[in-house]
N, C-alpha and C positions, 0 to 999 in steps of 0.2 A: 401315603399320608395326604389330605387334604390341605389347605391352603390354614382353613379354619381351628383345625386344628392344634397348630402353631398360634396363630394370632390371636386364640382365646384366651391364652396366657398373657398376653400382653392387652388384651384392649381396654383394661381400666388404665393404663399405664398413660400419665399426659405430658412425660417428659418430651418437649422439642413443641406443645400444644403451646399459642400464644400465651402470654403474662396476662394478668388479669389487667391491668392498665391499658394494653392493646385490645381484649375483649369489651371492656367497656367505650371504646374509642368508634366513631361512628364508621369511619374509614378502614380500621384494622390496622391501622399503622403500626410498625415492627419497633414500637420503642425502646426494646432493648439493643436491635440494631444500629439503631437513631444514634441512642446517647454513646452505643460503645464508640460507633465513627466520631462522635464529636470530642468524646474523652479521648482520644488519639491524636485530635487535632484534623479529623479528614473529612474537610469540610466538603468537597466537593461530592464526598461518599454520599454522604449525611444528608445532601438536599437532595440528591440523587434517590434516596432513600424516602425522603420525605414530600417528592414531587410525585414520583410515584404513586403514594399511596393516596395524596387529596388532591390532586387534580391542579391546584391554584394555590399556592403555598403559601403567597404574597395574601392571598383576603382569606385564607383559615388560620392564619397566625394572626390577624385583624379579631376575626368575629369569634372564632371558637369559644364554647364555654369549657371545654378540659373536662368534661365528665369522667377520663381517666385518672386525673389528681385523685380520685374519691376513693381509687382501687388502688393506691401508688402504697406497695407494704411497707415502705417506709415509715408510714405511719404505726406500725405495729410496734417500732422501736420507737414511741413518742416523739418522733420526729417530723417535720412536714414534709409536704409530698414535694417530690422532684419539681419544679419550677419550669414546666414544659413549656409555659407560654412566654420567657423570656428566652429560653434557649433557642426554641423556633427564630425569634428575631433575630437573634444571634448568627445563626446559621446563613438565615438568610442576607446579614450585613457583612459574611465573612467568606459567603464564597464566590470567589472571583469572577467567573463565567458560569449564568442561570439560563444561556442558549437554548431550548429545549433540543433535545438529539432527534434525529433524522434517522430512520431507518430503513430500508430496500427493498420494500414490500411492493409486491406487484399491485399494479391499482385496480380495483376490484368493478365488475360493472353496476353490480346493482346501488341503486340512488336511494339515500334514506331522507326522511323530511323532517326537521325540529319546528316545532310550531313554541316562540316563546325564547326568546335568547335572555331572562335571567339564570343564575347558577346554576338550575337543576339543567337547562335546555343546552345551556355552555359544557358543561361538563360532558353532557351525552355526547353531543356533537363533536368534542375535542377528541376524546379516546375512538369516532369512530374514524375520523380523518387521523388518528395515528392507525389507522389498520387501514390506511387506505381506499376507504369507502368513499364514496361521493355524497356530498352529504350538503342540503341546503337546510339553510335555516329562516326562519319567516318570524318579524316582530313585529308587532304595529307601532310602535315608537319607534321614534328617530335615533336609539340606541342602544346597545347593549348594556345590560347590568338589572335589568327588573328595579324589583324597590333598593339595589343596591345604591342606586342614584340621588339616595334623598342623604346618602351617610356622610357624616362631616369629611370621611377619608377615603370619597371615593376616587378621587385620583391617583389615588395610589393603587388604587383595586382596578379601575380604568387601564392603566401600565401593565399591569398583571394580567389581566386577560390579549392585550394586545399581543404580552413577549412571549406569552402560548400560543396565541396562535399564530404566531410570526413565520412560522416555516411551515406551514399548511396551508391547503387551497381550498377554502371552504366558503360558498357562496352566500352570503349574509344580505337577507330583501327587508330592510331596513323599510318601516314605513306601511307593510303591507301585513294588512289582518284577515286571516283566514277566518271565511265564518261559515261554510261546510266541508266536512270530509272529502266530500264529489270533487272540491277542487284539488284534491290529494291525490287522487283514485291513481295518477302515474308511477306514486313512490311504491318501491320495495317493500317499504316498515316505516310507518313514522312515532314519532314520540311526542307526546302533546306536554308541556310542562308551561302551562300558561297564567303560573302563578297564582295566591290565595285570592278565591273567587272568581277566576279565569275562565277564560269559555272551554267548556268539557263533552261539548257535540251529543250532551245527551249520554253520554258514557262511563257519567262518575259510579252510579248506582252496582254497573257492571265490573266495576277496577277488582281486579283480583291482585290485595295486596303481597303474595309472595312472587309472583312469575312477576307482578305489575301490568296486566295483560287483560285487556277489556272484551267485551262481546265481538268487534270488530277485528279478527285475527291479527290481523296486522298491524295494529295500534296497541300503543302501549301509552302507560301514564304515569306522572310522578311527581316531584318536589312537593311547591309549597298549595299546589291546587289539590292535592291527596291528605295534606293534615304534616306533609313532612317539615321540620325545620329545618332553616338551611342549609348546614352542616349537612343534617341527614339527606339532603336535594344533592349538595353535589358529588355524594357517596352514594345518593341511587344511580344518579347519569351514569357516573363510572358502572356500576350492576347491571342497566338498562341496555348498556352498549354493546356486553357480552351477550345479554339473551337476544337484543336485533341478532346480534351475528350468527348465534347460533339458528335463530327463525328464518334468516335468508341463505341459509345453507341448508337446513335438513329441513323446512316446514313446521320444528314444531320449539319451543319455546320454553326447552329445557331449563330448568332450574338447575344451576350450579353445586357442586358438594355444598353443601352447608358446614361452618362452621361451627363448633360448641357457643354457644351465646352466654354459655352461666359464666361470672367471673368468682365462683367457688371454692376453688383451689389457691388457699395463701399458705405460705410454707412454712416451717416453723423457722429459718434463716439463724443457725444456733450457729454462734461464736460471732455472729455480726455487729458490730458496736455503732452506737450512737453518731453522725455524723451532720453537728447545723446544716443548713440552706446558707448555700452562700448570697452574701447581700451584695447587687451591683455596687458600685465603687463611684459610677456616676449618672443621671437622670435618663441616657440615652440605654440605658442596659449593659449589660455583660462585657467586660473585656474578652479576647480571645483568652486568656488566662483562668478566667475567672469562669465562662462556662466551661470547659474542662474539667474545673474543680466540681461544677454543680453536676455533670454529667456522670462525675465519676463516682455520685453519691447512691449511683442506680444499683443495687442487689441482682439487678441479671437476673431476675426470679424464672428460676426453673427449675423442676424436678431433677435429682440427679443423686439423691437417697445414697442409693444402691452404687450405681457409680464411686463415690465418695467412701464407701464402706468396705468395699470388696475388692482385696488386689487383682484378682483376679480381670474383672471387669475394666480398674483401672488398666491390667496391662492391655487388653486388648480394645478399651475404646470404642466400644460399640453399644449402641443404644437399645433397648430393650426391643420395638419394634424392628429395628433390622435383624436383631437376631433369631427373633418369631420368622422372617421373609428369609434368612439364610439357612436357619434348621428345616424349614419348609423345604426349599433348591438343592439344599444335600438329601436329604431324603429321595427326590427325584433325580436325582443328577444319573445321569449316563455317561460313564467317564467309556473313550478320552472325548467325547463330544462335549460333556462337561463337566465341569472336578468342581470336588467338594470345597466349600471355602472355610468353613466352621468346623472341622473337625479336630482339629489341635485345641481348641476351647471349647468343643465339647465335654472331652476329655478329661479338663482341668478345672471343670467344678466342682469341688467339693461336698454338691448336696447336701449345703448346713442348714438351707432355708434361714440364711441372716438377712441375707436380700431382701426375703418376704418379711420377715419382724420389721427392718426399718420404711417398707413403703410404706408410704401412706394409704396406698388403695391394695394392699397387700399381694402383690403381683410378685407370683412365685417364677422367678426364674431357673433357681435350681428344676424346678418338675419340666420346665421346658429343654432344659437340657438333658433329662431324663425322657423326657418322650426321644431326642433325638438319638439317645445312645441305642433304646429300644429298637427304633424304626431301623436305625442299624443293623445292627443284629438279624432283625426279619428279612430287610433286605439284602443278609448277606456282604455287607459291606464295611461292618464294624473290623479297627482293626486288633485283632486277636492279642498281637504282643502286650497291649497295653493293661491287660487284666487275667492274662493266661497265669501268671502265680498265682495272685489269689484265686483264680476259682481252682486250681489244683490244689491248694491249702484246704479249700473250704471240702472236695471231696476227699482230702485225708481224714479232715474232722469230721464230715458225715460216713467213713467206714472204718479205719482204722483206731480210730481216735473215738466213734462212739459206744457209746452205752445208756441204756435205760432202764427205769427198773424202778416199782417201788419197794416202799422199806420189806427189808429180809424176812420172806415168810409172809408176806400179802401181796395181793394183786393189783389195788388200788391206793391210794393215798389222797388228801387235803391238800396236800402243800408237795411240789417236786421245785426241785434247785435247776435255775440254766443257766449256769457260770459264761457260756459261751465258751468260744472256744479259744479266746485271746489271754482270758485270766491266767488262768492256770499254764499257758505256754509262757506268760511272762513271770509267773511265780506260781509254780506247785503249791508252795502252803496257802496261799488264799481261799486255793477254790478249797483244799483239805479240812483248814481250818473254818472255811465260811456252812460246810457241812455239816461238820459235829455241829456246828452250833444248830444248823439248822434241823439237824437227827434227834436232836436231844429236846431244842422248843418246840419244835412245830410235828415230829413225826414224819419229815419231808422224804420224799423220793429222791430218784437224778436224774436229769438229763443232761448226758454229752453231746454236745452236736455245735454247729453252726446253725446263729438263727438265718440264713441265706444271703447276709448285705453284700458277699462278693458278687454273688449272679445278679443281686438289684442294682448294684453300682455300675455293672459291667452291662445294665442294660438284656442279659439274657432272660428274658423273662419266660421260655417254656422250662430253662437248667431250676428256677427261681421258683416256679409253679409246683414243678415233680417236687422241690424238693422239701416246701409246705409242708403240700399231702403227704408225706411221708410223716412229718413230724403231728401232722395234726391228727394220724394215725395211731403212734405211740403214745401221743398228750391221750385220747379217747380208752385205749387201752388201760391207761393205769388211772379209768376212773375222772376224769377231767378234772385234774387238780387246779386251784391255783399257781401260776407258775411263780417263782422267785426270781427276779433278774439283779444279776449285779453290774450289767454292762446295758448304758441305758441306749447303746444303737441295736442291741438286743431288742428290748421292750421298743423301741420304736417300729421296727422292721416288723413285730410281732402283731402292732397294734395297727400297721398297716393290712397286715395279708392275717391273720390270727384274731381278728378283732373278737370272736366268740369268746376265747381262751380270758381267762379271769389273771389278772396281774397286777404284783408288787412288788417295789425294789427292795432289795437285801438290807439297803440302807434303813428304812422305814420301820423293818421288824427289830432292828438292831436299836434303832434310835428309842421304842417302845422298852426297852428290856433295861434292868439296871446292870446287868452283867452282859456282858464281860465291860470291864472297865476301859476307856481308851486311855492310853499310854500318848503324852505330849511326845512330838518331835521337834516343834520346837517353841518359844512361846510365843512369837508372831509369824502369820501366813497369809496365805490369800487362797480362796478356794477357786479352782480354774475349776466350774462347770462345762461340760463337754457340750458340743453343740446338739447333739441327741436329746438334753435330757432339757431344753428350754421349755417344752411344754409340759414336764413332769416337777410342777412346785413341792409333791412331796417328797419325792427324791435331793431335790436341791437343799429343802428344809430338812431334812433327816441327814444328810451329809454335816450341815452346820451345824448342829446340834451335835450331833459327836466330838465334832473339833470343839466348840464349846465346853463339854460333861470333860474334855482331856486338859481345859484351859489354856488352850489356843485364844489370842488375840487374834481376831479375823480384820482384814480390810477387803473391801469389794472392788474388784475390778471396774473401773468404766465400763468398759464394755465386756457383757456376761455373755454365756456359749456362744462365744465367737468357735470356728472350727481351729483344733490347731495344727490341721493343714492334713492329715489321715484322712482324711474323710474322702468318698468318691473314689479313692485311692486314683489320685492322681496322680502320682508318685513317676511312675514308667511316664506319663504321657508328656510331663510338664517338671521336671524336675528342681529347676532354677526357680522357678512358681513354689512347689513345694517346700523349697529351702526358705524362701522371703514368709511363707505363712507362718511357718515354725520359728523363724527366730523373731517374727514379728510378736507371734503368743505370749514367746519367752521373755521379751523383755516390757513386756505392758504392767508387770510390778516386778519393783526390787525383793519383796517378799517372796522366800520359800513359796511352794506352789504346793496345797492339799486336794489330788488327783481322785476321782472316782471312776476311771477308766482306762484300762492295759494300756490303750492305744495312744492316749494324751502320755502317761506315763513315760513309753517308751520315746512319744518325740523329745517333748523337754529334757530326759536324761541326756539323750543324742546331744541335745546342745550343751550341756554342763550345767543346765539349770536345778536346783536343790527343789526335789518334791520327793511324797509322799504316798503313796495310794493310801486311801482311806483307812482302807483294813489293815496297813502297817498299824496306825494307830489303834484300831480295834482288838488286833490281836499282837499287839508289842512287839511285832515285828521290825529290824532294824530296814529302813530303806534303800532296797538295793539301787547301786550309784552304779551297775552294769548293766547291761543290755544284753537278754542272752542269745548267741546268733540265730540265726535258721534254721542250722541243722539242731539246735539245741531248745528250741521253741517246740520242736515236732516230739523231743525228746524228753521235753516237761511234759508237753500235754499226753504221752503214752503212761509218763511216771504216777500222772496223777490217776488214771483209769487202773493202771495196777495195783495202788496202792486203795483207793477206795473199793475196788473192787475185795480184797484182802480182808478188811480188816471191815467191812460193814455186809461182804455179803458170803462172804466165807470161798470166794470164787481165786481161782490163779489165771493171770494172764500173761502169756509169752507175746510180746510185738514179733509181727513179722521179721526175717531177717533176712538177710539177701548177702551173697558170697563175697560183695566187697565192703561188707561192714567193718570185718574185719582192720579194714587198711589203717594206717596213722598217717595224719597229714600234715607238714610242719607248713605254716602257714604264718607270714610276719602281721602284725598289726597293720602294719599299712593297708596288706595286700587286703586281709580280712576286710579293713572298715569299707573298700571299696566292694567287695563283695555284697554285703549286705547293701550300700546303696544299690549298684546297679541290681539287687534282688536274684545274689545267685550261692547258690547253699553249694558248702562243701559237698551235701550229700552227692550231689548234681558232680562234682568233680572226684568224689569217688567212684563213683560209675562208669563214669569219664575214661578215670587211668586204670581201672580193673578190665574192661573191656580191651584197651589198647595192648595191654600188656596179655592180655589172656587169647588175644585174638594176633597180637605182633602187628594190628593196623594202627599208624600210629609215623611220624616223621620224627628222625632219629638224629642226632648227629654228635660220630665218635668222638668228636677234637673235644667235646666238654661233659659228653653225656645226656647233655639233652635232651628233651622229647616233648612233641607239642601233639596234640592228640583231641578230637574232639565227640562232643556228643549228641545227636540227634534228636529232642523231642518232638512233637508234635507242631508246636508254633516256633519254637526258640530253639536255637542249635547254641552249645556251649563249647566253647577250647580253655581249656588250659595247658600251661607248658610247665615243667616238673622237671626232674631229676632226680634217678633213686637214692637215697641213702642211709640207708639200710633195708633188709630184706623185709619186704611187709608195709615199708616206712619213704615218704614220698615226698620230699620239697615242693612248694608250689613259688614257680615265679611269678606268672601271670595267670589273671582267668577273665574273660569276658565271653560274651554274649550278643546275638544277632538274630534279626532275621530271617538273612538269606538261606537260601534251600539248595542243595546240589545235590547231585547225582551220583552213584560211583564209577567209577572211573574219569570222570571230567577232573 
């Protein structure tokens, strides 16, 4: 995987990109930093913060005009903008020691020359005596400050430049006016900042204003002899100082990353409430109390949509770009030289695309996590346990469990049904009953099968490819029907890799039809749209419409096709994850829940929550309040292939059977509902103790009868422990699952 690859998913992404108040700010000042330090009361953060970024704290809380106020979203809730230019003062009357810091830097030899000691020439010259440079400066006046010397306050701008440069050694020739370059010709790099209308050696014509870099390599130019305002003068010095530094180290007069300049991004800030500007209390400005208050009126504005949306995201705290730069490192990672750090969140996305519905610049994270599972996979480093059930479900449903066929006595058809392969394991009459209807309207074919979402979840994308073409083999065979979906991760998965195939939901032809009538369940609901079916409004619309025609009072969810936690089948990878999505689903209405899909169905059952699938009400079906387990899911979807096979094409089908079908397993409720969490079918423990006992390998022990015994598949080894009682008939005490791999005899 390339680098770019990852990072395409993320580069519209501007969360952690400065506030639009710091974009408009000539300095870039980190004002969400600013204020948070000050709404904490840490003031010596906060100037720390704010010396940094303008160079002279003391004369830009003076002159500033706040071009940031303009961007301050505050204003979006009718409010006025944060009151930056009294807080600055504040800041600056509040904190104790404005020392400037000292730091260890080797002193450097090469000498830089400032021609001009107003702000743009102070500033250059200051940041480059903090890196140590040697650095004179040359004014023709007998002082420092340029036209700052005519301002009623400049004394106090006077002090401010002094207590910068108080702990630096920088040589100021007071008095003395350069009037050619020749007499430069010794410095390293000079900077010419000689103020509006200032002498410009013949070199303004030449000033290139992004580098700020004239015909004379070595000369650079800026402030108020360039067209800048002050502001912008002593925010170029600080700019100026990095490009000298880079010019007297490599020769060449590199332009720095650039920053986004647009302040375009305002967020919509929903649930944020109204908060006045607090008014000083007395003429000199802000109490320490009183900015606090004002600081803390700041929105923090920043992207974090997705963040806020997704438990997921919330559990693991990571930012959209780092996790572009960690699915990137995993995919290359060379363990044990270097281990994966994103694989456990790989895992545990859901693939609902809610992420992408709520950004604003719609930054699909799900698909990023989806390239990662892929690159897995390719690279051999996906780990297997985590989706080895389902894709062995999905190839029961693509062999045992399928069939094709159009209607009895033709080779083609208009219309074929693709229940998928979860309806009818969670209730045989659905897919039974969703057929006649559909044999009888429409003329329809069938298709059994899985549309392939295990092997798309699970990232295998060559299991995921074969197993298309397979299907888009049989779809061409009976004539290219339109397909019928009733399970919209179906039609999703289809309109991904199948996009040729013509398709409509079950719901839409039903909602068209005055028959059959739907049967209320009850008379208020809520319809839980699956996170599949968000870009299918007529499946959504034909779902309500039925609840309606049965006189269901509907209410809407806040928030519609959220996942409810199935998806991605995170299940093995993330459990506790899993558990928080589903009872999070279940409890976002106190209403009944009217279901359009197996999978929704079966969570919220799990939790005791009262729903519906759709087709209970279409076909008066009472709603089953069970869940049938695994081995019994395998044993609907066989019931419904026999039973439609029977009686619409005149066909008998025997399921395979195997010599420990036979067995009976007494099994407590407890034991079972663990079972099914940790995803381990009796069938798996019939095989288990048919083996042990047919073969006597198996650990025994006389004192109670005992016997614990285990099973090897492929990725996953399974034990359970049992005791006979009766011939044929097996107690189960314990059953889990791992893993580990051994050998025999070890």
């Amino acid at each position: 995987m390339k680098l770019e690859e990852a990072t395409a998913f993320t580069a519209r992404c501007f969360q952690g990109e400065p506030a639009s108040c710091t974009l408009a700010c000539p300095f870039r000042l980190d004002i969400r930093a600013f204020l948070q330090q000050i709404a904490r009361g840490r003031w010596a953060a906060a100037y720390k913060t704010f010396r940094n970024a303008v160079v002279f704290p003391g004369i830009v809380s003076i002159l500033c005009d706040r071009p940031c106020t303009a961007h301050c979203q505050r204003t979006q809730l009718n409010d006025e903008p944060i009151d930056l230019g009294l807080l600055e003062a504040a800041c600056l009357r509040y904190t104790k020691k404005r020392q400037p810091e000292v730091y260890a830097i080797k002193p450097k030899e090469q000498v830089i020359a400032v021609v001009g000691a107003g702000v743009a020439g102070l500033s250059c010259a200051l940041m480059l005596a903090q890196k140590s440079y040697q650095v004179k400066v040359f004014e023709k006046e007998r002082d420092w400050g340029g036209v700052l010397r005519t301002h009623p306050r400049f004394e106090e701008m006077d002090r401010e430049i002094a207590l910068q440069f108080s702990v630096y050694d920088v040589d100021f020739r007071f008095g003395t006016e350069i009037k050619s370059l020749a007499e430069l010709e010794e410095f390293d790099a000079v900077y010419v900042a000689t103020g509006a209308g200032g002498e410009d050696f013949g070199l303004l014509e030449s000033w290139q204003p992004k580098q700020f870099t004239t015909a004379v390599p070595k000369v650079f130019m800026g402030g108020t002899l360039v067209g800048a305002t002050l502001m912008e003068g002593i925010a170029q010095g600080k700019g100026v100082a990095n490009l000298i530094e880079a010019f007297v180290q490599t020769g060449r007069a590199e332009l720095p990353v650039q920053e986004k300049e647009s302040c375009a991004h305002y967020l919509k800030h929903e649930g944020a409430v109204s908060v006045p500007r607090v008014v000083p209390s007395s003429p000199e400005g802000y109490t320490e109390e009183e900015a606090r208050q004002e600081a803390q009126r700041c929105l923090h504005c920043d992207c974090a949509a997705c963040m806020n949306a997704c438990e997921m995201l919330k559990r693991y705290r990571k930012v959209p770009h780092k996790i572009a730069q960690e699915v990137y490192n995993d995919a290359n990672a060379q363990p044990p030289f270097f281990t994966c750090a994103i694989t456990r969140q790989s895992y545990s996305c859901n693939i609902c695309g809610y992420c992408k519905s709520v950004c604003p610049e719609e930054v699909d994270l799900g698909g990023l996590f989806q390239l990662s599972r892929v690159s897995r996979v390719q690279a051999g480093t996906a780990p297997p346990a985590f989706h080895d059930f389902w894709l062995r479900e999905m190839e029961f449903a693509a062999t045992e469990g399928a069939f094709a066929s159009a209607p009895r006595g033709r080779t083609t058809c208009t219309y074929a049904f693709f229940p998928g392969c979860q309806l009818g394991a969670s209730n045989p009459a659905h897919v039974v009953k969703a057929y006649e209807f559909l044999a009888g309207a429409y003329d329809a074919g069938l298709i059994l099968n899985c549309c392939g979402a295990p092997a798309y979840w699970a990232g295998d994308d060559g299991r995921l490819q074969a197993h298309i073409e397979k299907i888009r083999q049989v779809w061409r065979e009976m004539g290219e029907p339109t397909l019928v979906f009733a399970c919209a991760t179906c039609q999703l998965v289809f309109s991904l890799f199948l996009p040729e195939i013509n398709r409509v939901s079950l719901y839409e032809l039903l909602a068209r039809r005055e028959e059959p009538v739907p049967a209320a369940a009850w008379a208020e609901a809520a319809v839980f749209d699956p996170c599949a079916a968000r870009d299918h409004d007529g499946m959504q619309s034909a779902v309500r419409g039925i609840a309606s025609k049965a006189g269901i009072s509907l209410r809407e969810l806040e928030e519609r096709n959220r996942c409810c936690g199935y998806g991605g089948h995170i299940r093995a990878a993330n459990p506790s994850l899993y558990n928080e999505i589903a009872q999070n689903r279940a409890a976002a209405s106190d209403r009944p829940y009217i279901v359009y899909c197996a999978n929704c169905r079966e969570v919220f059952a799990s939790r005791g929550k009262a729903c519906a699938h759709v087709l209970d009400l279409v076909f008066g079906l009472q709603p089953e309040g069970k869940i049938p387990t695994l081995l019994e899911k395998r044993e609907n979807s066989l019931l419904v292939k026999k039973e439609l096979l029977k009686t619409k094409w005149g066909l008998d089908f025997e399921p395979e059977t195997h010599p420990w079908d036979g067995l009976k397993l007494v099994i407590s409720e407890e034991i079972q509902q663990k079972m099914e969490e940790n995803l381990i079918s009796a069938a798996e423990l019939k095989e288990a103790i048919w083996r042990a006992e047919d073969a006597g390998d198996k650990f025994y022990d006389p004192g109670d009868g005992m016997c614990l015994c285990s099973l090897v598949k492929p990725v996953v080894t399974y034990w359970v422990q049992y005791r006979e009682a009766a011939p044929g008939t097996y107690e189960v005490f314990a059953a889990y699952s791992h893993r580990i791999r051994f050998s025999e005899g070890e």
